[in-house]
C-alpha positions as CSV (number, residue, x, y, z in Angstrom):
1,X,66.3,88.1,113.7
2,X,68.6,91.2,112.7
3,X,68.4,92.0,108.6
4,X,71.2,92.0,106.6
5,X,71.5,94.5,104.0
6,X,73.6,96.1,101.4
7,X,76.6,95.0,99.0
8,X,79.7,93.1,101.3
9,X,82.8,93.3,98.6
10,X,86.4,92.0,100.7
11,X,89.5,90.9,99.5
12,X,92.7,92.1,100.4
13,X,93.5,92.3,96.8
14,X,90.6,94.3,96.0
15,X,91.0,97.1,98.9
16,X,94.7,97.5,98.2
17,X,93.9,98.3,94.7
18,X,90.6,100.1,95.0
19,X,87.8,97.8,93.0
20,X,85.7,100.0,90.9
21,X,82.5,99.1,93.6
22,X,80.3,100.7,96.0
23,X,81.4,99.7,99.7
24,X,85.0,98.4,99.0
25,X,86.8,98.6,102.3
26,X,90.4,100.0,102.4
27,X,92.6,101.9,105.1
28,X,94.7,105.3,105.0
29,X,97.2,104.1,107.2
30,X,100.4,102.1,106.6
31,X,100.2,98.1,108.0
32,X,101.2,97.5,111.1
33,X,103.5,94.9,110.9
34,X,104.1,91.8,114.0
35,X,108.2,91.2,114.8
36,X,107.6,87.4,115.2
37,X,105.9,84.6,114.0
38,X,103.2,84.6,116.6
39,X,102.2,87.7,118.7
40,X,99.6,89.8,119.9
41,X,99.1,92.7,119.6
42,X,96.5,95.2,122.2
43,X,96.0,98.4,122.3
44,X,92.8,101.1,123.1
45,X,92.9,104.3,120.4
46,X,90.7,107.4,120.6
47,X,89.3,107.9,117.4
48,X,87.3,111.2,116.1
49,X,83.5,110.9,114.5
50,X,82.2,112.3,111.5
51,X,79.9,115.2,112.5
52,X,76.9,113.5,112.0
53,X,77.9,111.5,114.8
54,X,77.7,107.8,113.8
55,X,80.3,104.8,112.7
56,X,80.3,102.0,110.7
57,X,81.2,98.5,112.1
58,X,81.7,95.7,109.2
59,X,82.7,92.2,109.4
60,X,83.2,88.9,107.1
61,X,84.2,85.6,107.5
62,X,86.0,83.9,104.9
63,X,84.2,82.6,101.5
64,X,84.8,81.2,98.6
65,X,87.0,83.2,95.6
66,X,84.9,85.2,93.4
67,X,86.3,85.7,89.7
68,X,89.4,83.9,91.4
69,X,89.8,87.0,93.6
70,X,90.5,85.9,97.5
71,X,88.0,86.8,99.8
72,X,89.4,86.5,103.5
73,X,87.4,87.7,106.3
74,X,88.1,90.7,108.1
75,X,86.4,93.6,110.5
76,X,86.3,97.2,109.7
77,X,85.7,100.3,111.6
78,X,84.7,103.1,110.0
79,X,84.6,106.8,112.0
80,X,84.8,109.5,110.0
81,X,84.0,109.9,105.8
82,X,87.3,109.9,104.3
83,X,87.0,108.7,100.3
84,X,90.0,108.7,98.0
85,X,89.3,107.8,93.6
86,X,90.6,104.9,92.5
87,X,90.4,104.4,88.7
88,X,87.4,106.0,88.9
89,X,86.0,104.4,92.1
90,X,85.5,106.2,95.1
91,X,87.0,104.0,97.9
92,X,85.6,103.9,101.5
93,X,89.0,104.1,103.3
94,X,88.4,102.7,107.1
95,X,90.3,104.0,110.5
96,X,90.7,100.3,111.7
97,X,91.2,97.2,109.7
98,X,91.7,93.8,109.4
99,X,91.7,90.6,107.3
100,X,92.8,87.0,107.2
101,X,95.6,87.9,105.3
102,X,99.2,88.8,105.6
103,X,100.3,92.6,106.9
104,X,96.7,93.2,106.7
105,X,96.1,94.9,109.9
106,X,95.9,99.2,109.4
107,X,95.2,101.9,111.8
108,X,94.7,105.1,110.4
109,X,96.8,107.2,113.0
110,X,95.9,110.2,111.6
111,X,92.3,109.8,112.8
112,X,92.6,107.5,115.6
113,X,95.0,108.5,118.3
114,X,96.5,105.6,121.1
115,X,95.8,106.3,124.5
116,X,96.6,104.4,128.0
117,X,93.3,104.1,128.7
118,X,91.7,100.8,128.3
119,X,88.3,99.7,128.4
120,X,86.9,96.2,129.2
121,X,86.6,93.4,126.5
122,X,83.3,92.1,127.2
123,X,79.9,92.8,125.8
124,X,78.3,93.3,129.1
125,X,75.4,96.0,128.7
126,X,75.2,95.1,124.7
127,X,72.4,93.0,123.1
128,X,73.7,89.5,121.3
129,X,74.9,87.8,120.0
130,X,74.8,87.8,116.3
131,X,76.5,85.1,115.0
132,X,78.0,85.2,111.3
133,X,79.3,81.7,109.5
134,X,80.4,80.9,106.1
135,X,76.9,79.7,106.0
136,X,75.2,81.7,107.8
137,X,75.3,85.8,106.6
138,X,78.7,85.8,106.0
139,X,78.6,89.1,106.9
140,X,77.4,92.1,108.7
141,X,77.5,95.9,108.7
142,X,76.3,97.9,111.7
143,X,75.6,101.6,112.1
144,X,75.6,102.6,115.6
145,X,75.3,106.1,116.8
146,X,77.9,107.5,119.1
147,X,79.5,110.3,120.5
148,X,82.1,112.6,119.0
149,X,84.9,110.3,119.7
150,X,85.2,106.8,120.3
151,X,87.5,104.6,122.3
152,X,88.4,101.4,120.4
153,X,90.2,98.9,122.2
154,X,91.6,95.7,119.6
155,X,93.2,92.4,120.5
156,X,94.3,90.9,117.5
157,X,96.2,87.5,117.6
158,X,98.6,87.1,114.2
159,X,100.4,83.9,113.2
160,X,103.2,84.8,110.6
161,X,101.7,88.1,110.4
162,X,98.3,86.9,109.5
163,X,95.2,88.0,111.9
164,X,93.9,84.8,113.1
165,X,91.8,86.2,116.0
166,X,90.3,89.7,117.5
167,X,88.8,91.1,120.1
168,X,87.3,94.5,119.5
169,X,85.7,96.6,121.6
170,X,84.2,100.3,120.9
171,X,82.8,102.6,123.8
172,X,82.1,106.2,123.5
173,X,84.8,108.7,124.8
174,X,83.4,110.6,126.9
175,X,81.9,110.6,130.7
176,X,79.6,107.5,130.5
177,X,82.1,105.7,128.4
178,X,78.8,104.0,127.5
179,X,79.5,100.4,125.3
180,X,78.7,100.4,121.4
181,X,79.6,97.4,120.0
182,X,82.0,94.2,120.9
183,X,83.1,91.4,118.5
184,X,85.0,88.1,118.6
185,X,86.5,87.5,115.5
186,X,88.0,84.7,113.1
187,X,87.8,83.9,109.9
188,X,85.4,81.3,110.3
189,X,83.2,83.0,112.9
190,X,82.1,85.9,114.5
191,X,79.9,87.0,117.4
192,X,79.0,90.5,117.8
193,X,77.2,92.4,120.4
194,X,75.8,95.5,119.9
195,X,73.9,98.5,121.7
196,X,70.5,99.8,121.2
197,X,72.1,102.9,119.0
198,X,72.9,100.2,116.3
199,X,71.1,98.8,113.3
200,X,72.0,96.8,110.4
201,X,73.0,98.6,107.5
């Protein structure tokens, strides 16, 4: 069985307003907003990586309210290392991002670029899957090793311009196209596949 480690903080609340706490996921980018009630939304970006050459993959389902704060579930992508303060926090902000929670979806356009391209969602070639519940994990952070960009293709399903479902899948960008990671997520549960570059983190 795959460890889980580290400190898991979500809540739309809490990234929005930058929590003073070590891991708290928010986005640079402006939400991407659905025109109707129901829609879906897919589309494959090319997205840089930090030099060191490695991304972060987190995920949730939703729990219970801590400190009567929300905690909706969600899946993050993190390429590169960009931090902002926050009343004193440093805030992780993410290049993809999404919660069971209205306008929640962001893209960080200024690190991730949308190309025609699209790449397959399946996790064939991948190892899994992991599964995450409300009851069991609750969540899981990955860091996988890639090239110096990524392709990230996202299907995300919204009702009233809430994320109810996604599809994501991350290859690396270059000739191989070789496959990272792949996850099928709602709030409730997720399975994710993942290669043999990635370990729990």
């Amino acid at each position: 069985m795959r460890g889980r480690h580290g400190i898991w903080i979500v809540g739309l609340l809490v990234a929005a307003c930058g929590a003073a706490a070590v891991g708290v996921h928010a986005s640079s980018a402006a939400p991407t907003r659905a025109a109707a009630s129901a829609s879906t939304l897919d589309k494959t970006f090319s997205c840089r990586v930090r030099k060191q050459r490695f991304i972060n993959v987190a995920t949730a389902v939703t729990l219970p309210p801590v400190d009567n704060q929300p905690q909706p579930g969600g899946l993050f992508v993190t390429t590169v290392q960009k931090t902002r303060k926050v009343n004193n926090a440093t805030v992780t902000l993410t290049q993809l991002s999404l919660q069971a929670a209205k306008n929640s979806l962001r893209i960080d356009t200024s690190s991730c670029s949308h190309v025609k391209q699209q790449i397959p969602l399946k996790p064939k070639g991948l190892q899994g899957p992991t599964t995450v519940t409300p009851t069991l994990f609750g969540h899981d952070t990955e860091l996988c090793g890639t090239a110096g960009r990524v392709l990230v293709r996202l299907r995300v399903t919204s009702t009233n311009h809430t994320p109810t479902k996604a599809l994501l899948a991350i290859r690396n960008d270059n000739a191989k196209k070789q496959p990272v990671a792949f996850y099928n997520w709602t709030s409730h549960k997720v399975n994710l596949y993942v290669g043999n570059t990635c370990r729990a983190g």
